[in-house]
N, C-alpha and C positions, 0 to 999 in steps of 0.2 A: 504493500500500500504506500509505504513510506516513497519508493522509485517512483510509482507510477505520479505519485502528487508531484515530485519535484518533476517530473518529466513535461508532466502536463504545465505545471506552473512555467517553465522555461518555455516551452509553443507557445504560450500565451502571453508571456513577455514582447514573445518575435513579434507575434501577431497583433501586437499592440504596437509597436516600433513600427512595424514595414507595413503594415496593413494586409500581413499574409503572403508576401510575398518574398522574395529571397533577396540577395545584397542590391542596394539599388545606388546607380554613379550619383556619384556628387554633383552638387550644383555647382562647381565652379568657385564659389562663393562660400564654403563651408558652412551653410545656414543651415542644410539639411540635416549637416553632422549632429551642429547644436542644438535645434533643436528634438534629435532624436537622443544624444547625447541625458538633455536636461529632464527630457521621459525619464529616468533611471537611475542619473545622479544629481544632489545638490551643493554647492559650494559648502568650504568650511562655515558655519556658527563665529559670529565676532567672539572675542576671548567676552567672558562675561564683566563687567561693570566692578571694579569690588565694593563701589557706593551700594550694589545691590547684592552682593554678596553675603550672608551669613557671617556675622564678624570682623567684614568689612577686611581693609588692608592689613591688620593684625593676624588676621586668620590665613592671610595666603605669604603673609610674612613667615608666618610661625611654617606652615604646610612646606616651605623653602627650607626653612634649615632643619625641619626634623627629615626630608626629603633627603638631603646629605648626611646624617645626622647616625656615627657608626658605633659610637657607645654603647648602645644597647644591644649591640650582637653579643651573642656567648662568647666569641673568642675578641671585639673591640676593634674589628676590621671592615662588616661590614655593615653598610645601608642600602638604602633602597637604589641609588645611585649605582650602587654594585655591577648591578648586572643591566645598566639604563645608560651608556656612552655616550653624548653628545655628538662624537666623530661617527657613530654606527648608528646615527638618528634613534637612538635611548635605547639601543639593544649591547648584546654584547658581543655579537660575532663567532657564537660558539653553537656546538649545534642541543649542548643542555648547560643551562645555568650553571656556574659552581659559586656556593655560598659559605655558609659559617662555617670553619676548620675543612677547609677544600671540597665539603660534600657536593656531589652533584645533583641538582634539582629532577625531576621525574622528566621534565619536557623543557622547550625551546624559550626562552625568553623574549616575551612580545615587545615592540614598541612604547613607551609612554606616552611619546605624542600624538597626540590627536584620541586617545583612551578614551575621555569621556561619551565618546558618542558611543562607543557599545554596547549594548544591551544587558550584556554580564560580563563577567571578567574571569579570565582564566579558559585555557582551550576547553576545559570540560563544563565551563559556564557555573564552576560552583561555587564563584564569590557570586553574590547578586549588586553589589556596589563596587565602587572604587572604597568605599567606606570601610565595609567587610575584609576588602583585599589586604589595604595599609594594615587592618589591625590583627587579624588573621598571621601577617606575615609576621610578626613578632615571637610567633610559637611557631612557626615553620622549621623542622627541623633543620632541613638545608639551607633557608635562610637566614633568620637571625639567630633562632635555635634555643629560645628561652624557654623554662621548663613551664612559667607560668604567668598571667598576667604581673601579678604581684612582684615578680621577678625583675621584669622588665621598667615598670614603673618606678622600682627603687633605684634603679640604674639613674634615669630620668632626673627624678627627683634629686640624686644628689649632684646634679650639676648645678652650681648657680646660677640666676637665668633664666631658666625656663622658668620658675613659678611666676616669674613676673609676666613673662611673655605669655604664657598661658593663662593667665587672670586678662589681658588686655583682650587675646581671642573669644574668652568663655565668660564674659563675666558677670551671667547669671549663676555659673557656678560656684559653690563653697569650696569644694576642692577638686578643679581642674584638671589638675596633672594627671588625667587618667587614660586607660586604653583606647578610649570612647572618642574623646577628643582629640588625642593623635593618629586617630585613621581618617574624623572630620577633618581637622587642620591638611593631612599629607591629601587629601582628596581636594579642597579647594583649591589648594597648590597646583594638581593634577590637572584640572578643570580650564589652568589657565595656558594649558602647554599646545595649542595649537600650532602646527605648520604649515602654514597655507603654500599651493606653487603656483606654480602656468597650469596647471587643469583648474586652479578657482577661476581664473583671472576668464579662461577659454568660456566656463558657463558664466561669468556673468556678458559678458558676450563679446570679448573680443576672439573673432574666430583664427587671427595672426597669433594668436598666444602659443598654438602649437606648432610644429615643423609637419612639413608633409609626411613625412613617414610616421611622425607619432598619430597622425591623421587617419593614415589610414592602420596602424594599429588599435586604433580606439573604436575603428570602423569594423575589423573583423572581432576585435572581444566583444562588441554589443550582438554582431551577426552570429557568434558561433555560439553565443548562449550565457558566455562568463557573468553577463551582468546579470545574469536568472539569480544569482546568489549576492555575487560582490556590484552590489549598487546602494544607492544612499550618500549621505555625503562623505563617509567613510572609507567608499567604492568597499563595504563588506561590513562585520562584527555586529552583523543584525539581525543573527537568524543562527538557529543548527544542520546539519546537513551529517551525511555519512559521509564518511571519507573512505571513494571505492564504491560508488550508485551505480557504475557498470561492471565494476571487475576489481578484484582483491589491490589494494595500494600497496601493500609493502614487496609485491610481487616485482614492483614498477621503481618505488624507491630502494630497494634492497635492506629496509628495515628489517634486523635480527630476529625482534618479536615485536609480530603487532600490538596495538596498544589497542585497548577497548573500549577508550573513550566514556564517556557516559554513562556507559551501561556500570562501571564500577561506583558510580554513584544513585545512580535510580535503581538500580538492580533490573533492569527491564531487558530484554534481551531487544525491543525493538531500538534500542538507544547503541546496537552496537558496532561499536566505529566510528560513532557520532560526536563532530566536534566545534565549538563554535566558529565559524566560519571566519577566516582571521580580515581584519581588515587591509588593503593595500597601499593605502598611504606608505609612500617612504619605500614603498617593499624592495626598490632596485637596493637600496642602500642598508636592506634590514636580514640578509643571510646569515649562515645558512636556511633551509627551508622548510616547513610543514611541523608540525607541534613535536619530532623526534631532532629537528636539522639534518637532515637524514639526506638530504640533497642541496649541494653548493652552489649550483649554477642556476636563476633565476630561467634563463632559458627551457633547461633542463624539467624548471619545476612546470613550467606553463606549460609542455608537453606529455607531462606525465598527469596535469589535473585535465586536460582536452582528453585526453583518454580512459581513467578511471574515471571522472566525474560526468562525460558527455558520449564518450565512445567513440572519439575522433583521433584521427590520425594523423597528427599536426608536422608538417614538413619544417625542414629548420627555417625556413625564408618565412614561413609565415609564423612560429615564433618567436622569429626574433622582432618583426614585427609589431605582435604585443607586448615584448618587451620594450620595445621601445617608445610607446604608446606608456607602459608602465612605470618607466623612466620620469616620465611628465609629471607623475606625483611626487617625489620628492621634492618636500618643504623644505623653509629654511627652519636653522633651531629657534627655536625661542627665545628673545633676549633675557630671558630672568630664569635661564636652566645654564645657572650657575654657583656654586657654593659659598656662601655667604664665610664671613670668617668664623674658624667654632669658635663657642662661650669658652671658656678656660675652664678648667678642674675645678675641683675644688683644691683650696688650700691643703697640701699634705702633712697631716701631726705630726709632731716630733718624734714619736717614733713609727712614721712611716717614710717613707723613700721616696721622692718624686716622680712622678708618672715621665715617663722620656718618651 
């Protein structure tokens, strides 16, 4: 049921684009592009206001440097920042996270930028907020690795600093400094991390925004179905999907072992291989690929989703193609995805040793 819905939903994507008919020439004028284009995707979301923000400029302050902020890992090394690169548009270039005391994370580490637009978070979709994610990560074994809330708060708490800073964010609250607050605070931080490119600039209508070849890149991913799933202003991260609707993936990526996706969190067996559909922003600049990294080459990945996800057999000329159409999302970073200076220590007693 699950194939046939997505199959049918994808015809009727087309059928809604082309009016039923198969790839049709451009006008000369790429108007046809855009608006078949704007059928299926919308520009970035302005960054939000922090006048209108929850906590205002305090709060995306605060969400900044707990953002960086590696004190509270079990070993003092790392943050969220970790595995979030600026140079890798917020990723880290590996194909699984490595977090507190070298552990490796279960899956790929996604993008931060442009996060807020997804529907859930995490390939298996089992954060439901960016809220949940920040504060969750704190007991992550692989990530920060603390054994319990209490844990990690004490950490917190004995730096100087934050209570202030966290009474200016929360300041209905009595006592602030909690888990609760540090996943709101690193989430409005989140909130404000968009990267806009040349594919915003293209829908809002300059149609020179893109190069011919990203042109007609952009023309065969709407024709050959891609956007049946990765549409929205995210071009994706708004929906689940199996991974493998026409034929087993790890067959294609050469995954060791499949991963089940979903189904280890619903227990359902129709959830299985089911995974949140990842968004493409950024994606030329965000390898390696698919929730394992399990394939390097962006190329490489767009010919293996044409054929487990649609049952097409994509020639290298016309993948590279979409890549180069996929190219045109890469943003630039955000000017305020950068590390503020840390608070200092605390003072060390006299009979303790200075922190180096």
């Amino acid at each position: 049921m699950r194939r046939q819905i997505t199959s049918l939903f994808l015809s009727l994507s087309l059928v809604a684009i082309h009016g039923g008919g198969a790839t049709q020439a451009e006008d000369g004028s790429g108007r046809s592009l855009l608006a078949d284009a704007k059928a299926v995707f919308q520009p970035l979301p302005p960054v939000p206001a922090a006048k209108d923000t929850p906590g205002g400029q305090a709060r995306v302050d605060l969400g900044q440097r707990l953002f960086f902020e590696n004190r509270l890992s079990q070993d003092g090394n790392v943050s969220c920042f970790h595995c979030h690169l600026p140079e890798r548009q917020a990723t880290d270039g590996l194909p699984k996270a490595i977090g507190v005391f070298g552990k490796e994370n279960a899956r790929n580490a996604p993008t931060m930028f442009n996060v807020s637009l997804q529907f859930k978070q995490h390939w298996r979709g089992d954060r439901e907020t960016l809220e949940e994610q920040a504060s969750k990560s704190l007991l992550g074994p692989a990530t920060f690795g603390n054994p319990d809330y209490p844990t990690a708060m004490a950490k917190l708490k004995a730096i100087p600093g934050y209570a202030e800073l966290f009474a200016k964010a929360f300041p209905e609250d009595k006592d602030p400094v909690n888990e609760k607050n540090w996943g709101a605070a690193i989430a409005t931080f989140e909130r404000t991390l968009m990267s806009p490119s040349k594919f915003d600039a293209f829908l809002n209508g300059d149609v020179k925004a893109l190069s011919t070849e990203e042109k007609v890149g952009l023309r065969k991913f709407i024709d050959l179905g891609c956007a049946g799933c990765h549409n929205g202003p995210g071009v994706g991260g708004n929906s689940f999907q199996k991974f493998g609707v026409v034929s087993d993936y790890w067959k294609e990526t050469g995954a060791a072992q499949p991963d089940k996706g979903r189904a280890e969190i619903t227990k359902n067996d129709a959830d299985l291989y089911v995974f949140k559909v990842p968004q493409l922003r950024n994606v030329a600049k965000t390898g390696p690929y698919f929730h394992d990294g399990s394939v390097a080459e962006l190329p490489r990945a767009v010919k293996i989703m044409a054929k487990v996800q649609l049952g097409v057999e994509l020639s290298d000329a016309d993948a590279q193609k979409i890549t180069a159409f996929l190219g045109s999302l890469t943003g630039t970073v955000p000017k305020n995805y950068f590390a503020p200076t840390p608070l200092p220590d605390a003072p060390a007693k006299p009979d303790e040793p200075q922190r180096k």
